[in-house]
DSSP file (Angstrom, degrees, kcal/mol; ACC not computed):
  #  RESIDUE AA STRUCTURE BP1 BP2  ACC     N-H-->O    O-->H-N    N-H-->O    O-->H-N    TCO  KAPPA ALPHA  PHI   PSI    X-CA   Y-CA   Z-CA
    1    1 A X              0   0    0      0, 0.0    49,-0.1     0, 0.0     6,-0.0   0.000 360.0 360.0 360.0 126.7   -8.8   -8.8  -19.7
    2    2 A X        -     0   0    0      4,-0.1     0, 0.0     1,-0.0     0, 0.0  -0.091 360.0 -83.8 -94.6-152.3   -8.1   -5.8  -17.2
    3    3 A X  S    S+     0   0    0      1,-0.2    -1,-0.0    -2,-0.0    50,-0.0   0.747 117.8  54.4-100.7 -20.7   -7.6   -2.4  -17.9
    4    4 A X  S    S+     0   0    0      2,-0.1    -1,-0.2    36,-0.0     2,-0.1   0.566  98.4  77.6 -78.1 -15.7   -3.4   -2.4  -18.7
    5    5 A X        +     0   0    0      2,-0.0     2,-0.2    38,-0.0    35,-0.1  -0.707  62.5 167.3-102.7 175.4   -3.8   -5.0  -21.2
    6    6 A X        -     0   0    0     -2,-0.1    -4,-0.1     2,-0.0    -2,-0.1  -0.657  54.1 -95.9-130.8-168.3   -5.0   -4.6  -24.6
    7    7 A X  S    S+     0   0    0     -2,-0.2    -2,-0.0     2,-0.0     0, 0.0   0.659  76.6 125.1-103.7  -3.2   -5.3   -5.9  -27.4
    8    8 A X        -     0   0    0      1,-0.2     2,-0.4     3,-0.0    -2,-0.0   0.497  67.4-109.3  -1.0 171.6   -2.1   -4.2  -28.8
    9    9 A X        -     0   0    0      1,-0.0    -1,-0.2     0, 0.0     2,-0.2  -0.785  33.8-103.9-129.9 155.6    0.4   -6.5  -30.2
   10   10 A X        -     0   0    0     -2,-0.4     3,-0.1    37,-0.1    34,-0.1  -0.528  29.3-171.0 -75.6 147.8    4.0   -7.1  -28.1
   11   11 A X    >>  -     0   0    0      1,-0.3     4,-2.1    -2,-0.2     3,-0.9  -0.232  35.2-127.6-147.7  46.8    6.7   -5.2  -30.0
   12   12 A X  T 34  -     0   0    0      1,-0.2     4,-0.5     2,-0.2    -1,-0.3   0.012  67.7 -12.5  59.0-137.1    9.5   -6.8  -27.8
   13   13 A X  T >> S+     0   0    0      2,-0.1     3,-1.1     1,-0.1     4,-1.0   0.828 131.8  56.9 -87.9 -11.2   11.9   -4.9  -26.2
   14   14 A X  H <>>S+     0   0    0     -3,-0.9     4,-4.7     1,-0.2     5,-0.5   0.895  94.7  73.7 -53.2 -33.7   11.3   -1.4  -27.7
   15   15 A X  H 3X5S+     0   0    0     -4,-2.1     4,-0.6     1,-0.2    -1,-0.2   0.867 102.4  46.2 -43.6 -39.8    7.6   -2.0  -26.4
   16   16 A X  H <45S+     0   0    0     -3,-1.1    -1,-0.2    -4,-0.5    -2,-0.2   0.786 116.4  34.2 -92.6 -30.1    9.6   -1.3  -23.0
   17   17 A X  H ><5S+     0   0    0     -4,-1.0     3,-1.6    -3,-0.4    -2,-0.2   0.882 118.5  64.2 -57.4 -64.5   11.9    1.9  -23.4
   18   18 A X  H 3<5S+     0   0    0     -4,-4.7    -2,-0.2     1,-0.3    -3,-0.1   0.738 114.1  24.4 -13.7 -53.3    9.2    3.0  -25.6
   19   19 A X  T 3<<S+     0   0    0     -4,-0.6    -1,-0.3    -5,-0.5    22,-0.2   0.372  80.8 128.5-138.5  26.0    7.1    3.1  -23.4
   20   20 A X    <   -     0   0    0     -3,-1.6     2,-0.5    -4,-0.1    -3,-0.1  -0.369  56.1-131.9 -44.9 120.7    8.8    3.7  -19.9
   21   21 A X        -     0   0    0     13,-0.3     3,-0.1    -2,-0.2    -2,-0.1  -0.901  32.1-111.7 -95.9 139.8    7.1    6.7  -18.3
   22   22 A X        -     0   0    0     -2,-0.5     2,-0.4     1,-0.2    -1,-0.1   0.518  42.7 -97.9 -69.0-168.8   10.1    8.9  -17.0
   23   23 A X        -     0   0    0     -3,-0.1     2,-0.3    44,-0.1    -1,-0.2  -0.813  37.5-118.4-118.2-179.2   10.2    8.9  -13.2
   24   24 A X        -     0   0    0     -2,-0.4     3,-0.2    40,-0.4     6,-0.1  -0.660  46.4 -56.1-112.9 164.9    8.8   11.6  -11.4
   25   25 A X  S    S-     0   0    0     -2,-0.3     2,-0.6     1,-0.2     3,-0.3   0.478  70.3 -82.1 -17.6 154.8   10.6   14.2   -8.8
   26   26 A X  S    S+     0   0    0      1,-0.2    -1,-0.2    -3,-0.1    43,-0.1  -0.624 111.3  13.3 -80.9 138.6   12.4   13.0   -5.9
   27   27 A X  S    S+     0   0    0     -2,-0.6    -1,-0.2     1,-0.3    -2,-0.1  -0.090  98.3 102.0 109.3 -39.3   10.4   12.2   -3.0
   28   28 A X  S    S-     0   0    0     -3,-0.3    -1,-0.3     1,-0.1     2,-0.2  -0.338  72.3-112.2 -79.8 157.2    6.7   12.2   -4.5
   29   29 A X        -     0   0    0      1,-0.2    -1,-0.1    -3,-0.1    -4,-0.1  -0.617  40.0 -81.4 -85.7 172.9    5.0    8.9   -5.3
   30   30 A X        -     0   0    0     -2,-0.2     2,-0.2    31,-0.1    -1,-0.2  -0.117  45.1-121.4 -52.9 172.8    4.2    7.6   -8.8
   31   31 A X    >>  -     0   0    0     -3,-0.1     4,-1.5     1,-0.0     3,-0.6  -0.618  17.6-114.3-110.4 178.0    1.4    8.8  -10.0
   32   32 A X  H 3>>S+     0   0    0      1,-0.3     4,-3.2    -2,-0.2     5,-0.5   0.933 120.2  50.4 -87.8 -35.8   -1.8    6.2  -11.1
   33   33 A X  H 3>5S+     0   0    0      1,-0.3     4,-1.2     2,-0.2    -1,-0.3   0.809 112.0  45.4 -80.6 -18.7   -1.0    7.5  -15.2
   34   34 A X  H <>5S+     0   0    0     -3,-0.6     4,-1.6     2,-0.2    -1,-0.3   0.755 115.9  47.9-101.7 -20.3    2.9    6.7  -14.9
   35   35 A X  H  X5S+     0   0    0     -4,-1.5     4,-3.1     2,-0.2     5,-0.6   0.966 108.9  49.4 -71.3 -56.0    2.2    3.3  -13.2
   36   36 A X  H  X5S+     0   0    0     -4,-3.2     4,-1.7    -5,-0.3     5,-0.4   0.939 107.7  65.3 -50.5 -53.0   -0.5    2.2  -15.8
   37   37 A X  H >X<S+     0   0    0     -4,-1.2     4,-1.5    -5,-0.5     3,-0.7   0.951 109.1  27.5 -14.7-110.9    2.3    3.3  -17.9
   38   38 A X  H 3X S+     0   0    0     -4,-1.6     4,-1.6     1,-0.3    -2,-0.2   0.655 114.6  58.5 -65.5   1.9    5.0    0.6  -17.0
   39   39 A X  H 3X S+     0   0    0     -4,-3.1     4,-1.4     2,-0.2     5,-0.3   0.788 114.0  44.3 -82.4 -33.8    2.8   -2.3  -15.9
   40   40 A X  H <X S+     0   0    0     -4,-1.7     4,-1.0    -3,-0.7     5,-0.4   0.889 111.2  50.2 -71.8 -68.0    1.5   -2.0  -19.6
   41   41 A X  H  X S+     0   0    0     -4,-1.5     4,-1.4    -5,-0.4    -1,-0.3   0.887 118.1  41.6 -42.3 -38.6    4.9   -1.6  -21.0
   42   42 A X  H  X S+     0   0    0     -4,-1.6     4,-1.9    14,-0.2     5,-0.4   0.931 106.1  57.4 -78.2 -54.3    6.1   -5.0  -18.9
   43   43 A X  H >X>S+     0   0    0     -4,-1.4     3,-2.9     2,-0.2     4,-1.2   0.717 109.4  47.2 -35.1 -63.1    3.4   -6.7  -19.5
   44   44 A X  H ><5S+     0   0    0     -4,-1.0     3,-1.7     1,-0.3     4,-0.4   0.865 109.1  52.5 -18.2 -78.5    4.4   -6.0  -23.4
   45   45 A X  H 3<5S+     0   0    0     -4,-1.4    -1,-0.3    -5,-0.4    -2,-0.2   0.772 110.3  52.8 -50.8 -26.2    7.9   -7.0  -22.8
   46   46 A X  H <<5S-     0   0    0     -3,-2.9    -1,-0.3    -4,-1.9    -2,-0.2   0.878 124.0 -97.7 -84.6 -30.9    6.4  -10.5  -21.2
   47   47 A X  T <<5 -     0   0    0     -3,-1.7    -3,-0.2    -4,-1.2    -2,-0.2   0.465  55.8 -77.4 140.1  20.2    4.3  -11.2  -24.0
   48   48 A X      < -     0   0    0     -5,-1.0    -4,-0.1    -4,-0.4     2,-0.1   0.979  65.6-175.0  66.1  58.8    0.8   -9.8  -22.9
   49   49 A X        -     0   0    0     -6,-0.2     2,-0.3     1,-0.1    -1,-0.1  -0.428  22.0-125.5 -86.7 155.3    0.3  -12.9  -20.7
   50   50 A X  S    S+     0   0    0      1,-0.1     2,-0.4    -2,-0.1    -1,-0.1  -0.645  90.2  36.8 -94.8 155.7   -3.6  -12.8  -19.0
   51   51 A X  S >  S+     0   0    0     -2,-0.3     2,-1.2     1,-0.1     3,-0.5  -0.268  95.4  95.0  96.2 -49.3   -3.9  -13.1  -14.8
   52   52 A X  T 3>  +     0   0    0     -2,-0.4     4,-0.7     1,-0.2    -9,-0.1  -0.046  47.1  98.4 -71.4  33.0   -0.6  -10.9  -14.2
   53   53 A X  T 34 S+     0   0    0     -2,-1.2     4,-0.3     2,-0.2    -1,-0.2   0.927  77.8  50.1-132.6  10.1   -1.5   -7.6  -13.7
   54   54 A X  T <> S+     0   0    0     -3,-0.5     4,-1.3     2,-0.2    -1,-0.1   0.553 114.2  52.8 -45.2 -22.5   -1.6   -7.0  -10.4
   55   55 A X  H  > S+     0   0    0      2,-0.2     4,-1.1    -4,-0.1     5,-0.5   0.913 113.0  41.6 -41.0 -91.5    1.9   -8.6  -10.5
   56   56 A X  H  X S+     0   0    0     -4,-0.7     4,-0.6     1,-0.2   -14,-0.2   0.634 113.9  61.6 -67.8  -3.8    3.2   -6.2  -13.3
   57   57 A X  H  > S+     0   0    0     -4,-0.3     4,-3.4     2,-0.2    -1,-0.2   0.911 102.7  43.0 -50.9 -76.9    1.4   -3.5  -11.3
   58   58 A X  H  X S+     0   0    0     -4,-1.3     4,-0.8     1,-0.2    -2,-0.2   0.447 115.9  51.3 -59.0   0.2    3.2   -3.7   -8.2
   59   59 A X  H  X S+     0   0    0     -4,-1.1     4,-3.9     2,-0.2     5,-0.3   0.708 101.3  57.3 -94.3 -32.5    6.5   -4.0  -10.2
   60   60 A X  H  X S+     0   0    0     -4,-0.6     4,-2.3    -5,-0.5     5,-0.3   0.970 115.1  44.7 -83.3 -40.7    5.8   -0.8  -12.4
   61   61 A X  H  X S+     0   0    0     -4,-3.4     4,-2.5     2,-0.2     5,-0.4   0.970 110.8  49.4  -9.1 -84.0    5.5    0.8   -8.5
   62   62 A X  H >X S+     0   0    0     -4,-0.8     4,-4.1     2,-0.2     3,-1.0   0.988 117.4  45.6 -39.5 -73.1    8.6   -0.9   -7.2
   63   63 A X  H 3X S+     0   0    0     -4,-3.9     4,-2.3     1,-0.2    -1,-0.2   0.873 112.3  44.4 -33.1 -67.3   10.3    0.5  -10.4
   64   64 A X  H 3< S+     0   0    0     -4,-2.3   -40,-0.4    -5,-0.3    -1,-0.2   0.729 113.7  49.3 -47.2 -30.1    9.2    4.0  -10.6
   65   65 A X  H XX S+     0   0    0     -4,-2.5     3,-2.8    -3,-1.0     4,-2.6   0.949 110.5  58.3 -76.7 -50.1    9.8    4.6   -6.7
   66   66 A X  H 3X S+     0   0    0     -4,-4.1     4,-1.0    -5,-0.4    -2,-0.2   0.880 111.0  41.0 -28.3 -59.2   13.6    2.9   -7.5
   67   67 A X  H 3< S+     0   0    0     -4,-2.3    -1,-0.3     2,-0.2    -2,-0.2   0.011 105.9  60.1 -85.3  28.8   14.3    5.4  -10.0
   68   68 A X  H <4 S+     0   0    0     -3,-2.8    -1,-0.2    -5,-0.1    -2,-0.2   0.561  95.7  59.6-109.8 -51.2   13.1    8.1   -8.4
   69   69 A X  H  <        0   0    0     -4,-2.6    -2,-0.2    -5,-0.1    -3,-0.1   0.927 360.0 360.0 -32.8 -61.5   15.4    7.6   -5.5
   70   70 A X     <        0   0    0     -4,-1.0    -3,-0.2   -44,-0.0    -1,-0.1   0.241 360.0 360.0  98.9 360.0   18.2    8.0   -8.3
């Protein structure tokens, strides 16, 4: 187990709105607490699968930078 998963239970898709961290300012990168944020929140929404979170890492990046853009 690494440090985004838990033992937490999946709570579907709310798991993922829920628990979106907002995006941050234009221009800045994420920060480590808003990334750890949305790889844990997809991993939820995938079903807590083990081995992916360098995967859901680099997404919760990719995301955060997207919506930052606007």
């Amino acid at each position: 187990m690494t440090g985004i998963e838990s033992s937490a239970k999946p709570q579907g898709d709310r798991a993922m709105s829920k628990n979106m961290a907002p995006p941050q300012p234009h221009g800045e990168e994420p920060t480590h607490a808003e990334i750890a944020k949305r790889a844990r929140a997809i991993w939820l929404c995938e079903g807590c699968p083990e081995g992916k979170a360098e995967e859901h890492w680099k997404e919760a990046i990719r995301q955060l930078k997207l919506e930052a853009r606007g």
